[in-house]
N, C-alpha and C positions, 0 to 999 in steps of 0.2 A: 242323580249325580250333578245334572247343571240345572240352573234355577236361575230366575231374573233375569230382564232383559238389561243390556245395557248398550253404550256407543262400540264403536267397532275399537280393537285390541291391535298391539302390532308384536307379533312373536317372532324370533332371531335367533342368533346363534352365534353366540362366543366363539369365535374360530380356534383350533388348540394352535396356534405359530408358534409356539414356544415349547418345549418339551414338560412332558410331567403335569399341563394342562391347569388347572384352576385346584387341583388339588393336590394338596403338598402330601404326599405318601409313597412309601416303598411299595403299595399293599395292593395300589390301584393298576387296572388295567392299562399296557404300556402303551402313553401318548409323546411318538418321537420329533415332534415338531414340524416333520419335514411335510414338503409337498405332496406327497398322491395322502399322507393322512389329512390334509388338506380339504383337498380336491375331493376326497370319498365325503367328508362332511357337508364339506358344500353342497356336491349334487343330492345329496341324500336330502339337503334341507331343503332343494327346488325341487324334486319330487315330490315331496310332502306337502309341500304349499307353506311353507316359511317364508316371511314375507321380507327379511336380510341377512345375510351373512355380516361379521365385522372382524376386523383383526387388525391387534395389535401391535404397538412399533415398541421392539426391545432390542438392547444392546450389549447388556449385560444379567447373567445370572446370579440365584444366591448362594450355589454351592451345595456344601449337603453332603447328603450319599448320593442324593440322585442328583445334580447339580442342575436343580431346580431353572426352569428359564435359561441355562447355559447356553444351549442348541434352539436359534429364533429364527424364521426369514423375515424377510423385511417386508413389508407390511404392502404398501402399493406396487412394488411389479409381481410379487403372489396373489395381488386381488387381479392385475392382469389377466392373469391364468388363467382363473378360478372364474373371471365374466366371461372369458371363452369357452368354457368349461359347464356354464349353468343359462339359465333361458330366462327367468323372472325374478330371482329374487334380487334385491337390491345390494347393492354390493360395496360397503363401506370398509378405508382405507384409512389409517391414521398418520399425522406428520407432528413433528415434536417442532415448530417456530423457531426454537435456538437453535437448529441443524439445518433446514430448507430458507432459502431466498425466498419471498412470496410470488416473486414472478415463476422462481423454479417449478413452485408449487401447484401454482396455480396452472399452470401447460402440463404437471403429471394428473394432477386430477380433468385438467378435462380429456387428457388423452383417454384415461381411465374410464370417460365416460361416454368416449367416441367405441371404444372396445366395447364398452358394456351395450351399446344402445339406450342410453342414458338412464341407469341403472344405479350411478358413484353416487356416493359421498363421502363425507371428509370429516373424521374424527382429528379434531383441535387437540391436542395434550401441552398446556402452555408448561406443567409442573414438571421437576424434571431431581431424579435421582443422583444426587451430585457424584456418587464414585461410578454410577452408569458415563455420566456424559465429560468429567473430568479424565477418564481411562483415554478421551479422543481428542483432547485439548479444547472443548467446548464449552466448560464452566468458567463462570465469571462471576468470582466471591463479590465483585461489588455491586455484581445486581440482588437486591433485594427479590422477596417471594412478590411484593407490588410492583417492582419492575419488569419481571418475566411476565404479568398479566399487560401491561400497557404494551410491550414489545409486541405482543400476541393479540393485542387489540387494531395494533396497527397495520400488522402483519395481515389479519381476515378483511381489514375493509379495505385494503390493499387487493388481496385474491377478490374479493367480492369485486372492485372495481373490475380487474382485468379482466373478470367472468363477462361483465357487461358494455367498459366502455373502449373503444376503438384506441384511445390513446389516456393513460395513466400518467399526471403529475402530484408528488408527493413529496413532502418535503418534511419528517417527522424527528423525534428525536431518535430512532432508533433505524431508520430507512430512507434511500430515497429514492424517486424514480421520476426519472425525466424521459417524457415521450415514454413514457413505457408500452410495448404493445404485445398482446395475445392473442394468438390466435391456430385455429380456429376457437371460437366458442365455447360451453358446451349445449351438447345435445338438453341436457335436463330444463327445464323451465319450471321456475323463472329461473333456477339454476341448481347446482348438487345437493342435495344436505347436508348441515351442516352441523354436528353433534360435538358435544363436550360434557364434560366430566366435572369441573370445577367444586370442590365441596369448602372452600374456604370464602367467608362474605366476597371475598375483593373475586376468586372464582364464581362464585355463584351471582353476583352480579355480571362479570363479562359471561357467561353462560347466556343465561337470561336473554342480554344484551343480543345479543350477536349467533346465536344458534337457533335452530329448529329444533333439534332436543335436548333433553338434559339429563343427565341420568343423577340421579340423587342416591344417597346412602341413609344409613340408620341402623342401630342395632336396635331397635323395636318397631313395629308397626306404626304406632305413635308417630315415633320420629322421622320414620318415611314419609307416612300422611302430612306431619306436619311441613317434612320439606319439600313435598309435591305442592302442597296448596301456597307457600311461599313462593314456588316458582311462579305459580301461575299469574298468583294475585301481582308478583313483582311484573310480570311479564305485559300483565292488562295497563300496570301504572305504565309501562312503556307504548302503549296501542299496539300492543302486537300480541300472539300464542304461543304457548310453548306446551311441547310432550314431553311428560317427565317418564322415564323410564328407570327402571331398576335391572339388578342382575339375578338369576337363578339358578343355584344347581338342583339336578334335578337325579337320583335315587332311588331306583324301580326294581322291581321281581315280581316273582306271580304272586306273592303273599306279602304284606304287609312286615310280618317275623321279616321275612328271609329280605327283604329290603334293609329292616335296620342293624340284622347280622351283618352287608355288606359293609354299614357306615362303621360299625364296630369295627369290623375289619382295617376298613380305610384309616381308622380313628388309629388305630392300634400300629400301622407302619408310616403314622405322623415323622416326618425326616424335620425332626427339631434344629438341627444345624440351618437347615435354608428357611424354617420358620425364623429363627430367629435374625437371620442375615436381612431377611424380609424386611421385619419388624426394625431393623435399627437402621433401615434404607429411610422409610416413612418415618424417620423422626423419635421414635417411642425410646426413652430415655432409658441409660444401660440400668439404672435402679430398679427399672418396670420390667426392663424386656423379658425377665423369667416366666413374671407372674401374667402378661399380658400372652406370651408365646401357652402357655398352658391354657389359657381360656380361647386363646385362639384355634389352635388346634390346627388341626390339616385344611378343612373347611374353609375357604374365600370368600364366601357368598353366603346369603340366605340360601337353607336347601330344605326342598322338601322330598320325604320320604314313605313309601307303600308301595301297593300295588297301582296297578294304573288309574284305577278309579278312587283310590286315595291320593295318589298324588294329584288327576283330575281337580279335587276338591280342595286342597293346599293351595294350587294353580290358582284358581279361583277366585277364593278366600284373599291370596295376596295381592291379584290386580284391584283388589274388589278392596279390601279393608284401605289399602294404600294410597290409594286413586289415583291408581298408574294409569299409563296409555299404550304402554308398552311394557314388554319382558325382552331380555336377553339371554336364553339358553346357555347352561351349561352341562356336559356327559361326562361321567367317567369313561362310557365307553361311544364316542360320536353316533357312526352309522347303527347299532343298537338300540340307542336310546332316543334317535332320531328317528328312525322307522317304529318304533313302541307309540312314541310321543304321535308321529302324524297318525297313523289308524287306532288311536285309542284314545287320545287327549283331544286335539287339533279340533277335529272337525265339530265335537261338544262345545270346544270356546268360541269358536265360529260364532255358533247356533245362540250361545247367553249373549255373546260382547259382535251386535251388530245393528 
């Protein structure tokens, strides 16, 4: 089932903060966003030896029948929790720059990671869903998609300062701080991580730029490889590394059939009103969004589907074709698919990716 050695892997887990979870379906097992569904994923994933939790900062839903994303917590005082809650795994937190002050920011994530015992990190999201953040008076039609990257540029070397120096002066177009001070610290050294998403050039260069990881997309293996190896190569032109990470749902039974029955299934209570609400959130023009919400499907992510030792070798196959560094777990059914995942997948990828 595992073959070849390689460098050491880093596996996670999509936290569900949101209701209805990464897949859009009437059909799927009920994921209600709240806390102890939480909290049972988390510990599940520090048992198992998952090496981070991460979750999401939402504010608005897309509707639906199931009103998709409706019901979300907010993202760092549930990671709070959830470090009081777990013992090892890494415990990352997301903040959206056009809603937190950097100073604000910068004192909830190290608090985050005084709680944790220096555990935090810090998912960046500079992109921002205009009827999510206009619903709170937070959008500003005259910044550009290039302007929300430079606001966000300023904003992390601003928190990165406060991470390290005793007194912060800054003077930008979009911030300013005189004598700024933080403290305490954090615990993590040389300090949190610091991950981002960015899949647009002017994204993926502040990615690159300014984070520890990256998580990249693609709808072919191609296109992943090839945006893994542009991270890296861009990342080298800067003298610095970067991990590029992708997302995973993942799709299990005892038999390989009765796996892709489930996705049938899934596939078949597709809640097309919050696909397509999704879809015209991300920009996908009202001409498309029929023909794009049909190939889209219920499905978020790359998924792979079998029994354990098929999907073991999907697993595999994707950190492997893609030349990732990392996965980010996704379940239909969390503590399920997490306890399958650690005694039957986990401790194989160890043993190839170390």
């Amino acid at each position: 089932m595992f073959h070849s050695p390689s460098k050491h892997k880093d596996f996670g887990v999509f936290l569900p903060v949101a209701n209805g979870g990464w897949i859009i379906s009437k059909t799927t097992p009920v994921l209600d966003g709240l806390y102890q569904t939480n909290k049972a994923a988390a510990v599940k994933a520090d048992e198992v030896g998952m090496d981070f939790v991460m979750s999401m900062g939402k504010f608005r839903g897309f509707g639906g029948e199931t009103d998709h994303w409706g019901t979300a917590l907010e993202s760092v005082t549930m990671m709070a929790g959830i470090a009081e809650a777990t013992r090892n795994v890494r415990i990352w937190a997301t903040i959206h720059p056009l809603l937190q002050n950097p100073a604000v920011a910068a004192k909830m994530i190290a608090t985050l990671d005084h709680i944790s015992g220096g555990r935090a990190g810090l998912n960046i999201v500079a992109g921002a869903y205009r009827g999510e953040f206009a619903q709170m008076g937070a959008w500003d039609d005259a910044l550009t998609h290039d302007d929300r990257y430079v606001l966000t540029e300023e904003w992390t070397r601003i928190v990165k300062r406060l991470w390290s120096e005793d007194s912060v002066d800054f003077d930008g177009r979009f911030f300013t701080m005189k004598d700024c001070q933080s403290k305490p610290k954090p615990l993590s050294k040389p300090r949190p991580e610091l991950i981002c998403a960015g899949m647009s050039d002017r994204g993926f260069q502040f990615s690159v730029r300014q984070a520890d990881v990256c998580f990249i997309g693609g709808r072919t293996p191609e296109e992943r490889r090839d945006a893994s190896r542009r991270a890296k190569i861009a990342a080298e032109g800067m003298g610095k590394t970067i991990k590029t990470y992708a997302m995973c749902t993942v799709v299990h039974a005892e038999s390989d059939a009765g796996a892709q029955a489930l996705v049938e299934r899934y596939k078949g209570g597709a809640d097309m009103g919050a696909i397509l609400a999704m879809l015209e959130s991300w920009g996908v023009p009202a001409e498309k969004l029929s023909t794009v919400a049909a190939q889209q499907g219920a499905f978020m992510t790359h998924t792979v589907v079998g029994s354990p030792a098929t999907c073991a070798e999907q697993v595999q196959a994707f950190v492997t074709d893609c030349e990732l560094d990392g996965l980010m777990l996704i379940f239909p059914d969390y503590v399920e698919g997490l306890s399958m995942f650690g005694s039957e997948i986990l401790p194989g990828l160890r043993s190839v990716f170390s």
